[in-house]
N, C-alpha and C positions, 0 to 999 in steps of 0.2 A: 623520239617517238611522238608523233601527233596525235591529239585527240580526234575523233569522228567530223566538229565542226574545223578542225583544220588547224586549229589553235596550237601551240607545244603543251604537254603538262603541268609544266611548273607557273604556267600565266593561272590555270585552273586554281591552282593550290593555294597559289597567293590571293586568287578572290575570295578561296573558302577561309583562309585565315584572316580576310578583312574581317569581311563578314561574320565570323566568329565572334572577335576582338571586338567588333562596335553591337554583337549581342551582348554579350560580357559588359560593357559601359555604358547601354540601356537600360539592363536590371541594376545597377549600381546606382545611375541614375534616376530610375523612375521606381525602383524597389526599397530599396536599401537606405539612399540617403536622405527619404524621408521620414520614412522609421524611424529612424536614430536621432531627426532632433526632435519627431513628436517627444520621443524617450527625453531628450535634453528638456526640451521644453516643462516637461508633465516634472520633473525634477524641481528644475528649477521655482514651478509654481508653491509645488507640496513644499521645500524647505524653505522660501519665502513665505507661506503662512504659518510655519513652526515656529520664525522670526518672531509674525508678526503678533500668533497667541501670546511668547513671551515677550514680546513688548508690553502687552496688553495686561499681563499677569504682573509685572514688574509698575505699570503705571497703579494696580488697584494696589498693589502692597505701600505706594509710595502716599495713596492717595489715604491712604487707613493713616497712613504714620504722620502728616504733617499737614491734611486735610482740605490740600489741592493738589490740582494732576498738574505736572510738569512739561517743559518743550523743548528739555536739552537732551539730549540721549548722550551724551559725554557723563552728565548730572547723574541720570537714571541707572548708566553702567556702574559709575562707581558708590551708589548706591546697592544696589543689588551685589557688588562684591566685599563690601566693606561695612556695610550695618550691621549691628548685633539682629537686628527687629528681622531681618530677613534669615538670619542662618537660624534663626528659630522656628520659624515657619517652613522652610527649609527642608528643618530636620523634626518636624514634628510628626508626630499619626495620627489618624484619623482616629476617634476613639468607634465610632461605627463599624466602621468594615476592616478596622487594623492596617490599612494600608496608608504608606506615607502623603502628609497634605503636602507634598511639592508640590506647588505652583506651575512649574517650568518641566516644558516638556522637551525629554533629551531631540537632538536634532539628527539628520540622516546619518549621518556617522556615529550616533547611537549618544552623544552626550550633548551635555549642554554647560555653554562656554558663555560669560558675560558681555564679550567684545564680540559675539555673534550677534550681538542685537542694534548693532550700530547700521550694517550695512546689508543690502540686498545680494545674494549671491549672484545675480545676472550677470549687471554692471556695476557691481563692487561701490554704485553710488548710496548715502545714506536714506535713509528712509525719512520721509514728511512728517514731521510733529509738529503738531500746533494745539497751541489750548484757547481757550475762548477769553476776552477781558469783558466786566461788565463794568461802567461806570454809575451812578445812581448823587443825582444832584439833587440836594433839599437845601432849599431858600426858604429863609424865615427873615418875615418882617412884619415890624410894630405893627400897631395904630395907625401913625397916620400913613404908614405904607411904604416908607423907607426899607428899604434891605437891610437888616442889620447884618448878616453873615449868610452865605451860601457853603455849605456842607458837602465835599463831593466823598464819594466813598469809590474807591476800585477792589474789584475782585477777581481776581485771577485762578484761573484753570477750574473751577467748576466743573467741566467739558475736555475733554480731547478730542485729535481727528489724526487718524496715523495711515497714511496712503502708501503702495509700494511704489520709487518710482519710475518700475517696469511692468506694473499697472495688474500683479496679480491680486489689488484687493484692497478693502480701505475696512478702516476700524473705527467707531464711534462717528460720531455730529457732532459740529461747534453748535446746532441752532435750535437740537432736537434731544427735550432731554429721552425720548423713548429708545433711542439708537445709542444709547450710552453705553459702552464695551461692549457694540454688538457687530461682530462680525461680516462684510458682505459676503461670503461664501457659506455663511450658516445660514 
């Protein structure tokens, strides 16, 4: 049987199933599978800065206990899994509001693990820690103006600076003590 244009049926049929099929693959295209990595994306961000609060919460407990912030996150992990001074704090409550002072907040999958803190969830690469060094030179000399002794004094981590490095966010200044555990998304 011929169509009206003279065509058989079945040439018809098969146009309408092209054209179905690459509707089908347009909405998946231009629908669908941008959706789904804003979705990935907006994840990936939010548990990236869950990271990076407890990076951040891990550098002040560290920083209470031995009175400079650190640049190893290997250091800081087993720090936070293996100090007394942390499973105290840990496990302490607020006497205010009776709720627990954790520091660390559980992560998308509802806990919070110590070796989450090492790595960004994107690209599984580690996270940027750097802490600041300061040096400070005092030269003392006599009378008649000889040097007797130059004095250098180094100070380390005063400062941290903790970047993701899939760029959802940075934490603290090496140069700026006002930005000191201050979040850029706050």
């Amino acid at each position: 049987m011929k169509s009206q244009a003279g065509d058989p049926w079945y040439i018809h049929a098969a146009l309408y199933l092209v054209i179905a099929i690459l509707a089908v693959i347009l909405i998946k295209v231009a629908i669908i599978d941008p959706k789904n990595a804003v979705e990935q994306d907006k994840f990936w961000r939010t548990e990236s800065r869950l990271r990076m609060n407890n990076i951040k919460a891990a550098e002040i407990l560290f920083q209470k206990k031995y009175g400079s912030y650190t640049d190893n996150l290997e250091k800081l992990i087993s720090f936070v899994k293996e100090d007394k001074f942390v499973d105290s704090v840990v496990n302490a409550f607020d006497s205010l509001t009776m709720r627990p002072a954790n520091p660390f907040k559980p992560l998308s999958n509802g806990e919070f693990t110590p070796e989450s803190l090492k790595l960004s969830p994107k690209s599984f690469q580690a996270y940027i820690l750097q802490i600041d060094t300061s040096i400070s030179i005092d030269t003392t000399i006599n009378r008649r103006g000889a040097v007797v002794r130059v004095d250098t004094v180094r100070v380390l981590g005063t400062k941290y600076y903790l970047e993701d490095p899939d760029g959802y966010g940075t934490v603290g200044d090496l140069f700026n003590d006002a930005l000191k555990n201050t979040s850029s998304w706050e």
